[in-house]
PABAVO-743197 format. One line per 8 residues: their letters; for each residue x, y, z of C-alpha. Coordinates in steps of 0.2 Angstrom, whole numbers. Example, Ala and Ser with C-alpha at 12.3 -4.5 7.8 and 13.67 -1.06 7.14 Angstrom:
# PABAVO-743197
AS = 62,-22,39  68,-5,36 .
# end
This chain:
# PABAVO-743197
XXXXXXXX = 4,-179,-180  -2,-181,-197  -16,-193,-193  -21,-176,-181  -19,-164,-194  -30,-175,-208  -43,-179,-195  -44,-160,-191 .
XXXXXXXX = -44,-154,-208  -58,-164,-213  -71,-159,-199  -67,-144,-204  -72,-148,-222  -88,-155,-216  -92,-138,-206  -106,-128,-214 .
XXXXXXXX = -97,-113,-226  -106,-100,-216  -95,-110,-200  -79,-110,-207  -78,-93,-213  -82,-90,-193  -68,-100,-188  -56,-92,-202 .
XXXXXXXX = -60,-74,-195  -59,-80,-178  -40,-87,-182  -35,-72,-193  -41,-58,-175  -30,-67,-167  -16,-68,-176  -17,-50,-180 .
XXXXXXXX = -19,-47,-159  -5,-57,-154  7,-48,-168  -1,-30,-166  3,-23,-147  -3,-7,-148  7,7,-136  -6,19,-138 .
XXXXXXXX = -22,13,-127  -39,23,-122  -42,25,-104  -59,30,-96  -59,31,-78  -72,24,-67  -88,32,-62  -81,35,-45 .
XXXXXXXX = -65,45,-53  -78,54,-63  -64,60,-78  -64,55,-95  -43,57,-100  -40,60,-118  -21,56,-124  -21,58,-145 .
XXXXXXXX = -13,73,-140  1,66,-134  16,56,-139  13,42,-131  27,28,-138  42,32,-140  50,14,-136  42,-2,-130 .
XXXXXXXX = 40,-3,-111  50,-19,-114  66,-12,-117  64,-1,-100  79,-4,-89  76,10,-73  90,18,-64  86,18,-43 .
XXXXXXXX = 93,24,-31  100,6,-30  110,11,-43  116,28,-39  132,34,-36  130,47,-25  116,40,-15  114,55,-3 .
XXXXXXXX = 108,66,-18  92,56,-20  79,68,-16  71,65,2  52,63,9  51,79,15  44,83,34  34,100,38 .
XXXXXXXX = 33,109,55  18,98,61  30,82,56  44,90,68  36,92,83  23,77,86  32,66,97  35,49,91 .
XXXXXXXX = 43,34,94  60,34,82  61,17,74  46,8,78  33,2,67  15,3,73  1,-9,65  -18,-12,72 .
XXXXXXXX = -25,-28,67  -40,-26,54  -50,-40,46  -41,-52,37  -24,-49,44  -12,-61,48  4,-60,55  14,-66,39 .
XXXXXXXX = 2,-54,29  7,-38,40  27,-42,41  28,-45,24  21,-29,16  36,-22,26  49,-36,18  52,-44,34 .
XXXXXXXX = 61,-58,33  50,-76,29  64,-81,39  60,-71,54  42,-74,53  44,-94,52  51,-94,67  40,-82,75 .
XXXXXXXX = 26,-93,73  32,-111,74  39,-106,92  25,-94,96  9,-102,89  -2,-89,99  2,-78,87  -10,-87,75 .
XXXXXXXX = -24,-80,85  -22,-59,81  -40,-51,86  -47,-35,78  -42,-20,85  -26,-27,94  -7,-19,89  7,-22,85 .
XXXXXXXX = 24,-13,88  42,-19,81  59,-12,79  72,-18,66  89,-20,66  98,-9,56  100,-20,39  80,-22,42 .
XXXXXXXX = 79,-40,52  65,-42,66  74,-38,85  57,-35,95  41,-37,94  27,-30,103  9,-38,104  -6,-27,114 .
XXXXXXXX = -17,-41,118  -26,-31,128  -26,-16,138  -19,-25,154  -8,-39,143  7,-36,133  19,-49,127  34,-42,120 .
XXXXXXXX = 48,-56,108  65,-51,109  79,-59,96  90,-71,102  102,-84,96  91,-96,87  73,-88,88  65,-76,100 .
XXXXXXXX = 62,-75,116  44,-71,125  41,-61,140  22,-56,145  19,-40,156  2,-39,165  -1,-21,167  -7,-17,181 .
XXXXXXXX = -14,-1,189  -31,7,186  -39,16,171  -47,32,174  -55,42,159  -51,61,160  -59,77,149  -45,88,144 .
XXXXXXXX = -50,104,135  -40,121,128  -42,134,116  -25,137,101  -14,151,104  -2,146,94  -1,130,86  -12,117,88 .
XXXXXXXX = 4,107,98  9,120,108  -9,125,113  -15,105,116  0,103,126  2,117,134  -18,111,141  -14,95,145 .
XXXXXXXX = -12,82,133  6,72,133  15,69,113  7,54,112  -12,58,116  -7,75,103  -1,62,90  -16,54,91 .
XXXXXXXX = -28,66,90  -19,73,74  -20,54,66  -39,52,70  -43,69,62  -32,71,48  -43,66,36  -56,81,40 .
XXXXXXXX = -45,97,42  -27,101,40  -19,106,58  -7,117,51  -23,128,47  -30,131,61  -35,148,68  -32,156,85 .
XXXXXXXX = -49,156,96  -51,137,88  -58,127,106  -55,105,107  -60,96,120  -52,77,121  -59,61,132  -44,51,136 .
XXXXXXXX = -42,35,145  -23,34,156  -17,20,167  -13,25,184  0,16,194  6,23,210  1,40,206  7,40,187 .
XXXXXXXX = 0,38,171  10,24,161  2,24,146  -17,33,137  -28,31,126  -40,42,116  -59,38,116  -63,55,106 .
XXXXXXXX = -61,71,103  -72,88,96  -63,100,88  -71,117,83  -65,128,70  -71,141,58  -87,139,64  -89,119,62 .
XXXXXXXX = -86,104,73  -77,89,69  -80,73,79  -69,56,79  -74,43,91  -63,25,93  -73,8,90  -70,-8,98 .
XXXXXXXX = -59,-12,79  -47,1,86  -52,14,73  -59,30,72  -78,36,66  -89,50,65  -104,51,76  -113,42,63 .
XXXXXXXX = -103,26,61  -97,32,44  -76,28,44  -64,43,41  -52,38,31  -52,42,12  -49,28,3  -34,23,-10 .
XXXXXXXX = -30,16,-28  -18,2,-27  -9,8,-45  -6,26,-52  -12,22,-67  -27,14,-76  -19,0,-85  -9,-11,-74 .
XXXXXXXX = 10,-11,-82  24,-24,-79  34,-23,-64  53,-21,-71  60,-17,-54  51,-24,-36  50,-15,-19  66,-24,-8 .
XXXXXXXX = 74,-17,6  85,-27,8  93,-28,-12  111,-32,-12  122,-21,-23  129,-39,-34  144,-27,-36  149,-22,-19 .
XXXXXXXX = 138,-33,-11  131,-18,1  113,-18,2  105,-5,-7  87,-3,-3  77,1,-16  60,9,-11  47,9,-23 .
XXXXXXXX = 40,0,-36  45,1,-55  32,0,-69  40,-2,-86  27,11,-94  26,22,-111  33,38,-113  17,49,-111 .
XXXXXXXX = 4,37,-99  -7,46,-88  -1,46,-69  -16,49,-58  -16,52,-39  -19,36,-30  -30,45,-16  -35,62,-11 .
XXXXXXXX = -20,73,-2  -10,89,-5  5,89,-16  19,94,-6  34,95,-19  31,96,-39  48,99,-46  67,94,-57 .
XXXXXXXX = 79,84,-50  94,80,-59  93,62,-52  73,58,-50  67,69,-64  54,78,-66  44,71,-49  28,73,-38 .
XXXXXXXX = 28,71,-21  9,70,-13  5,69,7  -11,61,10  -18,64,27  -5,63,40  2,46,38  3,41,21 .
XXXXXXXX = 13,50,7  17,46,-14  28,49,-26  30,48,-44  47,49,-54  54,50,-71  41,60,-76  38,69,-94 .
XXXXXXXX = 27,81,-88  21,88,-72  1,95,-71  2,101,-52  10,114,-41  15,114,-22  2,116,-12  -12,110,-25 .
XXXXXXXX = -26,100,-17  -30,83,-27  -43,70,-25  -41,50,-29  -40,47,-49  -34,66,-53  -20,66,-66  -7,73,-60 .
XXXXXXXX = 6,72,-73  16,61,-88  24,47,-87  44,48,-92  60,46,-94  70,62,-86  81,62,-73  94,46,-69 .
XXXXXXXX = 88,33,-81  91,22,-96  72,19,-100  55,25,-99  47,19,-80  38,26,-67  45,24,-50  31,25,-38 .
XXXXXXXX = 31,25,-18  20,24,-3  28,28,13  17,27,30  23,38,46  39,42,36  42,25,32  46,16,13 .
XXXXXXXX = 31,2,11  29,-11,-3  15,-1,-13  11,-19,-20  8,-28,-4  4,-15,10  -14,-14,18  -20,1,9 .
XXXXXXXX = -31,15,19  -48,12,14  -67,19,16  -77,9,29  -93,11,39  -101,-1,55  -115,-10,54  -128,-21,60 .
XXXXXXXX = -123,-24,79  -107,-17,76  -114,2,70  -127,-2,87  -115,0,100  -103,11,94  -119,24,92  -122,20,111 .
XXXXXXXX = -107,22,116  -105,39,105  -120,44,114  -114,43,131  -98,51,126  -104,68,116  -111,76,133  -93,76,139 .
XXXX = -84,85,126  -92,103,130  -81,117,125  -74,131,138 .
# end
């Protein structure tokens, strides 16, 4: 060690002066960087945020985010006080099936990548695939369905290969069982048309359209207009495809819809990926951040659904993330939406609750201080309130959620929504296909 030190002390005696008062200013920066942590940090958002946010005016460290240690509802007593994702009318009466996931395959996509956004056993998934290795071979534009059991584990599964194949595994004693069902019967594609009187559900059923085909048309929309604002006189017209089979229709599926209101038409037309466009190939979905904040912050507490209480041993799901953040960060609106609750709660705190579309909802918690109100439109990258330490908790943190159709998701891991567009041969054929479609949709 000493032979190292001598050697090294006399190359750097050798070194030109103008060098070694380089490398001594080098050394003392560092050592100044790794004994400084500054709590206070400038944040200027992206050119696609397009907000500079300045923070000297507030008091931004009051601890260090080390010593954060977050209350849940993992840890809460009264568990049933924990403040709900709230559901509107529109929520309430759209059919849909209780319990089951849905999921259509997109590029990339595995099934280990898809299962474990949702903490489904690696267990579970294993076996899956070692016993089922055509499970490997997911396409674009294919779904999957599952329904857990009620302490979260796998108990069916549900893979549409195709419009005329399902294969379906069911949980057994030891692994899962694999059942296919050929559907048969013939497809037939139908124009259904009506006019609102009412709501939009009464009025589309009322013409028509079963739960299913309404749910549907409300998800490949919601990204253009809010159903819960439309006007009387407002006219759709809807091309579906059902599966007859001795006289019945067993199951639908929506090619596209025209929906008029106020004046203006709104369009969405399914791909062969499974998603929906507008009539020129440009995707509908508004894309998302992955973190409410600019800096990325420690994790102190990870999304688990499965989290055993190490004192009672009972599981107690815990449905967010936890980011060991300052007193007084900038929260920002992961994507565009409509804040749906903006209030105190004497277990969340001060909290933020933002529906985006009508599948994805956020919420933000412990909060210092809160920038919106009900009913207040957002876009992605809007700051939307504080960071804190109110409410149920021993630290300052942010506890942060994404829940898709109503359902608690690992905002870490799951496939966020995101803006796309076809092209090349892809973009080709869906515009001939769009082509042959638009004449149908004529409005009564």
């Amino acid at each position: 060690m000493q032979q190292i030190v001598r050697s090294f002390s006399m190359a750097f005696n050798h070194l030109p002066k103008y060098y070694r008062f380089i490398v001594w200013l080098l050394t003392i920066i560092i050592f100044i960087f790794l004994v400084w942590r500054p709590c206070i940090y400038s944040l200027i958002l992206e050119s696609f945020i397009g907000n500079i946010i300045t923070i000297e005016d507030y008091q931004l460290c009051k601890i260090k985010s080390e010593v954060s240690k977050p209350v849940d509802q993992s840890n809460l007593k009264n568990k049933e006080n924990f403040p709900k994702v709230p559901k509107d009318k529109l929520d309430k009466h759209v059919e849909r099936e209780v319990g089951i996931h849905k999921y259509i395959i997109s590029t990339g996509d595995t099934i280990s990548s898809i299962f474990t956004q949702y903490s489904i056993d690696i267990a579970d998934i294993a076996i899956l695939i070692r016993k089922n290795p055509t499970l490997r071979h997911l396409k674009i534009g294919q779904s999957l369905s599952w329904i857990l059991t009620s302490d979260g584990n796998l108990k069916r599964l549900i893979w549409n290969v195709s419009r005329y194949e399902t294969r379906t595994f069911d949980r057994i004693k030891g692994g899962f069982k694999e059942s296919i069902n050929n559907i048969t019967g013939k497809w037939q594609n139908m124009i259904i048309t009506g006019q609102l009187n009412g709501s939009f559900i009464i009025s589309a059923s009322a013409a028509g359209l079963t739960g299913s085909d309404i749910n549907a048309v409300i998800e490949a929309l919601q990204w253009q207009l809010d159903f819960r604002k439309l006007h009387k006189g407002d006219r759709f017209s809807v091309l579906i495809s059902r599966k007859i089979f001795n006289g019945k229709s067993t199951k639908s599926q929506l090619l596209g819809v025209r929906l008029h209101s106020s004046g203006k038409d709104y369009y969405a037309f399914r791909a062969d990926d499974g998603k929906f466009y507008n009539r020129d190939a440009a995707g509908l979905v508004r894309g998302f951040m992955r973190f409410p904040t600019v800096k990325q912050f420690r994790v102190s507490s990870n999304f688990n659904l499965k989290r055993l209480n190490p004192v009672t041993g009972v599981i107690s799901p815990h449905r967010g993330v936890d980011f060991a953040v300052p007193i007084g960060t900038p929260l920002l609106a992961v994507g565009d939406g409509e804040v749906i609750v903006s209030k105190r709660d004497n277990t969340a705190g001060n909290y933020v609750t933002i529906r985006h579309g009508r599948q994805y909802i956020t919420r933000y918690m412990h909060l210092k201080k809160l920038f919106v109100k009900p009913g207040q439109k957002v876009k992605r990258g809007d700051r939307i309130a504080l960071s804190g330490n109110t409410g149920r908790s021993t630290g300052p943190h942010l506890h942060y959620e994404l829940w898709i159709n109503h359902k608690a998701v690992n905002p870490l891991t799951a496939k966020l929504p995101d803006i796309e567009s076809l092209t090349g041969r892809d973009r080709t054929e869906y515009l001939a296909h769009v082509k042959q479609i638009l004449p149908q949709l004529q409005l009564n």
